[in-house]
C-alpha positions in Angstrom: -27.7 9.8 -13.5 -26.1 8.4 -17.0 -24.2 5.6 -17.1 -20.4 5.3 -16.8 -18.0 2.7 -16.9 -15.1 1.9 -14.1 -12.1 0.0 -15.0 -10.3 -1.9 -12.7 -6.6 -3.0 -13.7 -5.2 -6.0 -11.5 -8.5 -6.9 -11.3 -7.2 -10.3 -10.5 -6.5 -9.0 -7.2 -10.1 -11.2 -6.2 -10.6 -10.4 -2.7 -9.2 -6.5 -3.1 -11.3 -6.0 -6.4 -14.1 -7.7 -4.6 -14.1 -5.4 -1.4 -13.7 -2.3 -4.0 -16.6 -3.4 -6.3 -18.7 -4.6 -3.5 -18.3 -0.5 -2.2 -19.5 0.5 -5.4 -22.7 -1.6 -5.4 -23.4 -0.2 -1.8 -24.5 3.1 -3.4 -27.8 3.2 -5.3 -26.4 6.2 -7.6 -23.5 3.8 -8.9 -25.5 0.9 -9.7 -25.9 1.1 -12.9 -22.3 1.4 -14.0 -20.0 -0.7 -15.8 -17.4 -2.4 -14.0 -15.0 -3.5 -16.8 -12.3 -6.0 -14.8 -8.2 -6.3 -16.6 -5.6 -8.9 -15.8 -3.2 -10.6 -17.6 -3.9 -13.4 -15.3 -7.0 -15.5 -17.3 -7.9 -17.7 -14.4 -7.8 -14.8 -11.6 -9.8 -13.0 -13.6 -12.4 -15.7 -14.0 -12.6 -16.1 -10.4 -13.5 -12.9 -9.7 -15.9 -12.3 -12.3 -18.0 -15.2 -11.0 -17.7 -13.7 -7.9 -18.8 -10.7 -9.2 -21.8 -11.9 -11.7 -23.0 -13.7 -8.6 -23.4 -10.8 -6.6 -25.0 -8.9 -9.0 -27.6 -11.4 -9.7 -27.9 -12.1 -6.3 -29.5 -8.5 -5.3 -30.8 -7.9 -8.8 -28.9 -5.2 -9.6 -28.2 -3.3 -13.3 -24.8 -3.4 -12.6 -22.2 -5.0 -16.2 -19.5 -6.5 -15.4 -17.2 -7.3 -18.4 -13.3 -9.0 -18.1 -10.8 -9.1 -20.7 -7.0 -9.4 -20.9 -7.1 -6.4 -23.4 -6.1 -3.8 -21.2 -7.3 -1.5 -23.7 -10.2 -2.6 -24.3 -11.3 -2.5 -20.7 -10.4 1.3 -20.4 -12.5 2.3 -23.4 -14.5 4.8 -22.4 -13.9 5.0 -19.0 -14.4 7.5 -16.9 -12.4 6.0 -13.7 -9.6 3.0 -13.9 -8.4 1.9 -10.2 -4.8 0.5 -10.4 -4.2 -2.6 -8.3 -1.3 -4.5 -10.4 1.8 -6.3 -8.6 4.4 -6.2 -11.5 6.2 -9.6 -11.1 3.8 -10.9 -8.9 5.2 -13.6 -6.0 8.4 -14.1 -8.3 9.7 -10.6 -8.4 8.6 -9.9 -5.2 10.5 -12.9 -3.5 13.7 -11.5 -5.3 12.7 -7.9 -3.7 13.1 -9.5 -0.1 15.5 -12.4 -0.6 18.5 -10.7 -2.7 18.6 -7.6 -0.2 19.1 -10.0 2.8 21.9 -12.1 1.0 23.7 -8.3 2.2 22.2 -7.7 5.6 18.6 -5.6 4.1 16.2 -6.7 6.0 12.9 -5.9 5.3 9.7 -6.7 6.4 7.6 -5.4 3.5 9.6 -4.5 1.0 7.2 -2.3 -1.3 7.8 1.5 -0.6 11.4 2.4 -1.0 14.9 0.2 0.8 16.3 -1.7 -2.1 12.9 -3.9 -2.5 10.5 -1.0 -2.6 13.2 0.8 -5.2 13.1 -1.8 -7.6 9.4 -2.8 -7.2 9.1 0.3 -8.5 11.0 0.2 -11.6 8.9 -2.5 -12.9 6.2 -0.8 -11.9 6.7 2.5 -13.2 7.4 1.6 -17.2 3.5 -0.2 -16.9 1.9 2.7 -14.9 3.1 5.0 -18.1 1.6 2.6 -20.1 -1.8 2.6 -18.8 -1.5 6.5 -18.6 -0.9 6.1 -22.6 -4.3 4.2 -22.7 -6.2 6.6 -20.5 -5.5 9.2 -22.9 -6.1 7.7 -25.9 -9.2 6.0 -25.4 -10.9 6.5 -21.9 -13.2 9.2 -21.3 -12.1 12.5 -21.5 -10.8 13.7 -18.0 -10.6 10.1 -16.7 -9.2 9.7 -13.6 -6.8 7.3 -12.4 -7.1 6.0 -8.9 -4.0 4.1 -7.9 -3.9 1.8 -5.2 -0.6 -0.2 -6.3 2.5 0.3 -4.4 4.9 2.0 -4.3 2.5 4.3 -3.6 4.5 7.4 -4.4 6.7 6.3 -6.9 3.9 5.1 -9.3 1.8 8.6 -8.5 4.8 10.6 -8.9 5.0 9.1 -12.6 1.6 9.1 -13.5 1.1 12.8 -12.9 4.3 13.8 -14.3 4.9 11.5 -17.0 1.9 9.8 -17.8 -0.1 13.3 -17.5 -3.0 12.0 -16.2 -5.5 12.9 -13.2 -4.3 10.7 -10.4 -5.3 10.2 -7.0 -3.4 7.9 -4.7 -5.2 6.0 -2.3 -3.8 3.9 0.7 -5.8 2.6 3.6 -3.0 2.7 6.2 -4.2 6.4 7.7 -7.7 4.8 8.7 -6.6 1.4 10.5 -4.0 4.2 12.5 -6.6 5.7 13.5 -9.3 3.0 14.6 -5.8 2.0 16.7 -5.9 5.5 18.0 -9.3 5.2 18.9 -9.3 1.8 20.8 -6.2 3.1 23.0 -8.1 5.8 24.3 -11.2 4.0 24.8 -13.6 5.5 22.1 -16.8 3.6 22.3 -17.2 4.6 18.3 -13.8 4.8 16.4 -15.8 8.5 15.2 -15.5 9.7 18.6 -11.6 10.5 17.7 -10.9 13.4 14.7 -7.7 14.1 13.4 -5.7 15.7 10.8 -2.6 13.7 9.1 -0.1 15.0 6.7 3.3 13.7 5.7 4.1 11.2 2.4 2.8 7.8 1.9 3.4 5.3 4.4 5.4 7.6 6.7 2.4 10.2 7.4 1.8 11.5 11.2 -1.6 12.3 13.3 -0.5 15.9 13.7 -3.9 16.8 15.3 -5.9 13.9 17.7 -9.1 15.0 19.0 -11.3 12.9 21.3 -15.3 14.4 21.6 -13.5 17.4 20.6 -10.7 18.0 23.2 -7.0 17.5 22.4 -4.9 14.9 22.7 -1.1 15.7 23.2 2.3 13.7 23.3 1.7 12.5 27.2 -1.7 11.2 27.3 -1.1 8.7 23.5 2.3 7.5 24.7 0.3 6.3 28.5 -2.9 5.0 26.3 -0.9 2.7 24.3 1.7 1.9 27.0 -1.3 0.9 29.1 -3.0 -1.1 25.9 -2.1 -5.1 26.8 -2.3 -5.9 23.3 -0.6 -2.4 21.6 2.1 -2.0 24.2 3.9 -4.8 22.7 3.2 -5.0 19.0 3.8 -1.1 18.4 7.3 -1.0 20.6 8.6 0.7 17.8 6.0 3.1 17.0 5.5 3.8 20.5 9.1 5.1 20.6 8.9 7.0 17.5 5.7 8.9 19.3 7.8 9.6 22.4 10.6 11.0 20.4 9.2 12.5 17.7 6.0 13.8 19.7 3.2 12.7 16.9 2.0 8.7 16.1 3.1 7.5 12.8 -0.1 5.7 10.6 2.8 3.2 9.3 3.0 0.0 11.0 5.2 -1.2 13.4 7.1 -3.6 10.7 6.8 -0.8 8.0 7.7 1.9 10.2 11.0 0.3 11.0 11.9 -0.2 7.2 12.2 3.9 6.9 14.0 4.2 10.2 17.1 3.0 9.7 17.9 3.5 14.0 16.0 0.6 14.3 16.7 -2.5 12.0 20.1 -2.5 10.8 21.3 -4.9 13.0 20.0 -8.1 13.9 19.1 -8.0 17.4 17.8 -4.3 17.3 15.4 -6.2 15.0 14.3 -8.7 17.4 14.3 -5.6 20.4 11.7 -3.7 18.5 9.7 -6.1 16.2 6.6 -8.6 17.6 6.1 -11.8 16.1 2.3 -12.5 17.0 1.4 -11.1 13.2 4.0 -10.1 10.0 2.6 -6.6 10.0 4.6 -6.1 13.1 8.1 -6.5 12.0 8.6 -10.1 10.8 11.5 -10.4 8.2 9.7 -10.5 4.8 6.6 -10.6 6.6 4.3 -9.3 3.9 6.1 -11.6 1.3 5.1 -15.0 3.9 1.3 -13.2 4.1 0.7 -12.7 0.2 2.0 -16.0 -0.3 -0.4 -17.8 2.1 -3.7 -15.4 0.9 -2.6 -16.7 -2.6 -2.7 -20.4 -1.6 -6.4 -19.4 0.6 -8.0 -18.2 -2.3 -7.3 -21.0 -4.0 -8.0 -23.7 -1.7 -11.4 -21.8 -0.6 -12.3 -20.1 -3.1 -16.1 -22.4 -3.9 -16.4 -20.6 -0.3 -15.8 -16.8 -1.4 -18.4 -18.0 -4.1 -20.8 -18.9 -2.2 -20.0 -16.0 0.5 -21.0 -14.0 -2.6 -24.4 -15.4 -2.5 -25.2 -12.9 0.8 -27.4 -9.8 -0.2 -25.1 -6.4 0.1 -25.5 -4.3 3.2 -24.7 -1.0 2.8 -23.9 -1.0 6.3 -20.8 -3.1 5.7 -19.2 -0.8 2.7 -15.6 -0.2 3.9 -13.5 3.0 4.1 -11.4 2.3 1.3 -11.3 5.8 -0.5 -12.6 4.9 -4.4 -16.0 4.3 -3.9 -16.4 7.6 -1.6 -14.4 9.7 -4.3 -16.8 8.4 -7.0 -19.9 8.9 -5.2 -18.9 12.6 -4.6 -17.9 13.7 -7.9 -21.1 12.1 -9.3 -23.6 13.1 -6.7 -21.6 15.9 -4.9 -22.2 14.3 -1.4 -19.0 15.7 0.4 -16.4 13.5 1.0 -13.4 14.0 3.9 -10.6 11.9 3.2 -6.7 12.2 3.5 -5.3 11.4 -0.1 -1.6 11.1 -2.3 -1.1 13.8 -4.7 1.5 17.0 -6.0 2.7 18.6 -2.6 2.8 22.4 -4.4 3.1 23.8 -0.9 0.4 21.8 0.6 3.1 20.8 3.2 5.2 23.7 3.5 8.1 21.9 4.9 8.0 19.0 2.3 9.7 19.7 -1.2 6.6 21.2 -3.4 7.7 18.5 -6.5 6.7 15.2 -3.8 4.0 13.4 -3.6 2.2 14.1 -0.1 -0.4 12.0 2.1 -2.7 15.2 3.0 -6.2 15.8 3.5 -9.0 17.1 1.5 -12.3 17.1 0.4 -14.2 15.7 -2.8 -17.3 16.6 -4.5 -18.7 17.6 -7.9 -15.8 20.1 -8.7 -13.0 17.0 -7.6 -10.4 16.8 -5.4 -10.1 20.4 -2.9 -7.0 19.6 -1.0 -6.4 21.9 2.4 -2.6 23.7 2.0 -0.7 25.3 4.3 0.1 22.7 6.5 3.4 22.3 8.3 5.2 18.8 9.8 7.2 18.4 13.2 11.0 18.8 12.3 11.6 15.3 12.5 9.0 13.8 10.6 9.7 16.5 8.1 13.1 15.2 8.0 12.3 11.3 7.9 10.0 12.2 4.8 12.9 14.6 2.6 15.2 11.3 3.2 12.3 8.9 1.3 11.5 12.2 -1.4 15.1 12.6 -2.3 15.3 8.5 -2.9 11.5 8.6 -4.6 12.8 11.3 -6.8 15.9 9.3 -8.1 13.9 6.2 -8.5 11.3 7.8 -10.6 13.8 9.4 -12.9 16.3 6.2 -13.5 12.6 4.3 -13.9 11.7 6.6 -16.4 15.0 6.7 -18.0 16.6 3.5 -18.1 19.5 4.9 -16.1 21.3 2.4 -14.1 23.7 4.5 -12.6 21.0 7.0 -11.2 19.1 3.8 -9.9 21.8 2.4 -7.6 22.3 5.8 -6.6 18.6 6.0 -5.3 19.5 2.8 -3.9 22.8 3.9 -1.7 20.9 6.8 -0.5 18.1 4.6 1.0 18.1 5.2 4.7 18.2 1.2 5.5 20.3 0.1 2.7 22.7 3.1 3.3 23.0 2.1 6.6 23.7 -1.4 6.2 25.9 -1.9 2.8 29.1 -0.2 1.7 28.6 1.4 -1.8 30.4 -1.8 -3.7 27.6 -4.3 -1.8 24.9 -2.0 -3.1 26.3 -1.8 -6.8 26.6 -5.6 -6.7 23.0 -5.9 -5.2 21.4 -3.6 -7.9 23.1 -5.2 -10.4 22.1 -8.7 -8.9 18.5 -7.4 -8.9 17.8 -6.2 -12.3 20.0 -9.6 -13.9 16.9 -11.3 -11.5 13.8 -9.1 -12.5 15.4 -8.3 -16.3 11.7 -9.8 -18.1 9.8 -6.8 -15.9 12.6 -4.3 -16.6 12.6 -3.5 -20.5 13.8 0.4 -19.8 17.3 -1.3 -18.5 17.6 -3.8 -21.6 20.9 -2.1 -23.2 22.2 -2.7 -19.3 21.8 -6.0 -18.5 24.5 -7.6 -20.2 26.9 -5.4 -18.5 25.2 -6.2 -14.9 25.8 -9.6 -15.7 29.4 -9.2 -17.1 29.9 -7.5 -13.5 28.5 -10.3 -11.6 30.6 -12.9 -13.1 33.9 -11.3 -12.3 33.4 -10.0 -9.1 33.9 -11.9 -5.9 31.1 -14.2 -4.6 28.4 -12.8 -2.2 27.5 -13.5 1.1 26.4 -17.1 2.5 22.6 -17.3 2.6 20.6 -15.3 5.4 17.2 -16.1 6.6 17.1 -12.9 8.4 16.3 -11.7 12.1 12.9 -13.1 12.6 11.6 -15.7 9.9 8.2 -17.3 9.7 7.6 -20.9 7.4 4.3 -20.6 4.8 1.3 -22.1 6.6 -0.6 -24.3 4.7 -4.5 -23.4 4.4 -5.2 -26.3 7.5 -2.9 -24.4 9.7 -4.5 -21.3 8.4 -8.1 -22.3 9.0 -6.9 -23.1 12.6 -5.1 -19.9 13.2 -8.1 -18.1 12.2 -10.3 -20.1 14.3 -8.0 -19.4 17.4 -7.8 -15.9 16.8 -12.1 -15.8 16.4 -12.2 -17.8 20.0 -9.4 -15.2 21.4 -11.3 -12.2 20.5 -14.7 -13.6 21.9 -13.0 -14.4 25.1 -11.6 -10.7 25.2 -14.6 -9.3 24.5 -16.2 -11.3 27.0 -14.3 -10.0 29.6 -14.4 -6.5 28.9 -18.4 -6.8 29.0 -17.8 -8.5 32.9 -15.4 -5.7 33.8 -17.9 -3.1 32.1 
């Protein structure tokens, strides 16, 4: 097989561009690649090309790893670029969870649409267009994009249509759903359990759940996980959803209730539905607290992860993550199953055919084979046009510059809409982009304005720390968190081999 060349943009993401490479390297055919890494961050990007030279030398492989700040340069000639930025990085998305509270938005991630995930997106949006233009001019011809970076469908939605080039959206959510699935009803091997999901990103349903073949219907999911000691109360929420809606949702407890506007708009709904054992399960700014603390572990362990890096690869350990399995089949045409984020045109009938869809499909040599003529429950089908008709919006005023259209997107958020009055959510958006302006050059002729606005209006509400608030743990308290956790899950497993 020739050679090709892979760029990865965020590559100072180090532990996700590390996982991502370190799929690559599993495969024998993709060895001999080059893996060119792009950040604007120097000393990120340092870490994890030492991380990355070390396992290459490590297992002897032909593998080039190059890392520059010039974007450009890095997409030369390349015939895939993954997208893994955070535009704003911590800063902005602090703002994206703490001005939204100061008016009773609570959010627990923050990075798919409510007023955090709208706004992540419109700094988002003007950079995605801007690798597109670099794609075209000089990467390979056809390059693909793979986009990892959130919003999910936002930035896919504007790469396709704006940036018009080949782009895949991948997301990781539909596979830890289902190992959940799987455990709840007692799979020995997560594979034991099929299924078929279809919806958009981040709100996508198991329409289909087969265990060794037979069906698994409404009834028998809502007793596994009821049953579960450790589901039953860190999926409340999703739980209900499944009883209501009659399918299990991929999204995560704390995610899920971000779209769902029945369940966190007031405080002690919050607290009803949410556990506080980890973020991911409804903690206000939950995923803001986690990003913060893997930041500050990287740092203060990061002569570990070096020497972690010193371990020969084990093909055994490559992870699901889609982009490695989507390379390997277009380049070797092993067949690839895999439930991906692309142009609806009709794949789900009931979804509108301009939106970007979570679907399945297959890859090999010829690309991306998606399977169409699917159709969602009512409901979910109805949860998903509400986040469209906002994703729409967004991507237009992002593209645009248009402030007007953007704080409409915002007002017809489900959560924001059901929390603020139209006034709070003009202030907010105009409190926002005044906040983020340096990541926001489409809204440069409206900022003075914004800011005009702000001044002469009333003053906002008194600081909130929201329903259910976590303090940063240092890396000591994160060490012995870990360490608890380890000793917890031994113990469990312990028992379970007693009562087997």
């Amino acid at each position: 097989m020739a050679s090709f060349k892979i760029a990865i943009i965020g590559a100072g993401s180090v532990g996700f561009t590390r996982k991502l490479v370190s799929d690559v390297l599993c495969v024998p055919a993709l060895q001999d690649v080059e893996i060119a890494l792009t950040d604007i961050d120097e000393r990120n990007l340092s870490m994890i090309r030492r991380i990355l030279d070390t396992i290459v030398e490590v297992n002897r492989l032909p593998t080039r790893i190059t890392a520059t700040t010039e974007r450009r340069r890095a997409l030369e000639g390349a015939r895939y670029a993954i997208n893994c930025v955070r535009i704003g990085g911590l800063e902005a998305f602090a703002d994206d969870i703490r001005i939204p509270l100061q008016y009773g938005v609570d959010q627990c991630v923050g990075d798919t649409i409510c007023a955090g995930g709208i706004l992540y997106g419109q700094r988002s949006i003007p950079a995605i267009l801007d690798f597109c233009r670099d794609i075209r001019a000089v990467g390979e011809t056809g390059a693909r994009l793979l986009n990892y970076a959130n919003p999910m469908a936002m930035n896919t939605w504007a790469a396709i249509d704006h940036g018009k080039v080949d782009t895949i959206g991948l997301c990781h959510g539909i596979q830890h759903g289902w190992r959940q699935i799987a455990e709840a009803l007692g799979a020995e091997d997560p594979h034991e359990v099929e299924y078929v999901c279809c919806g958009i990103n981040h709100q996508t349903w198991y329409v289909d759940v087969r265990l060794r073949g037979r069906r698994i219907d409404r009834d028998e999911l809502v007793a596994a996980f009821e049953r579960h000691p450790r589901f039953s109360q860190q999926e409340k929420l999703r739980i209900d959803v499944l009883k209501r809606f009659g399918v299990y949702s991929t999204e995560s407890n704390g995610h899920l209730s971000e779209y769902l506007p029945w369940y966190r708009k007031r405080p002690e709904e919050i607290r009803r539905w949410i556990d506080m054992s980890e973020w991911i399960h409804g903690e206000t700014g939950g995923y803001l607290r986690h990003c913060i603390e893997s930041r500050n572990w990287f740092e203060t362990e990061y002569p570990a992860e070096l020497e972690a890096a010193r371990r020969p690869l084990d093909a055994a350990r490559r992870t699901d993550e889609h982009a490695s399995h989507i390379i390997e089949a277009i380049e070797t045409g092993r067949i690839y199953r895999g439930h991906f984020n692309v142009k609806n045109n009709r794949l789900i009938e009931n979804l509108a055919a301009d939106a970007i869809v979570e679907s399945p499909g297959f890859v090999d040599r010829f690309g991306l084979n998606m399977a169409a003529g699917l159709r969602l429950p009512l409901a979910c089908a109805a949860t998903c046009e509400a986040s469209i008709n906002v994703q729409r919006m967004s991507v237009e005023a992002a593209v645009t510059g248009d402030l007007e259209l953007l704080k409409l997107a915002v007002l017809h958020d489900p959560l924001t809409g059901a929390v603020c009055t139209p006034d709070e959510i003009w202030r907010m958006v105009d409190e926002m982009v005044v906040a983020q302006a340096k990541w926001l050059p489409q809204y440069a002729d409206a900022i003075e304005g914004a800011r005009r606005r702000l001044a002469s209006a009333p003053a906002r509400n008194a600081e909130r720390s929201g329903a259910a608030t976590r303090p940063v743990r240092s890396a000591n308290e994160l060490r012995a968190a870990r360490a608890k956790k380890r000793n917890s899950n031994a113990a469990e497993d312990a028992a379970s081999v007693e009562v087997g």
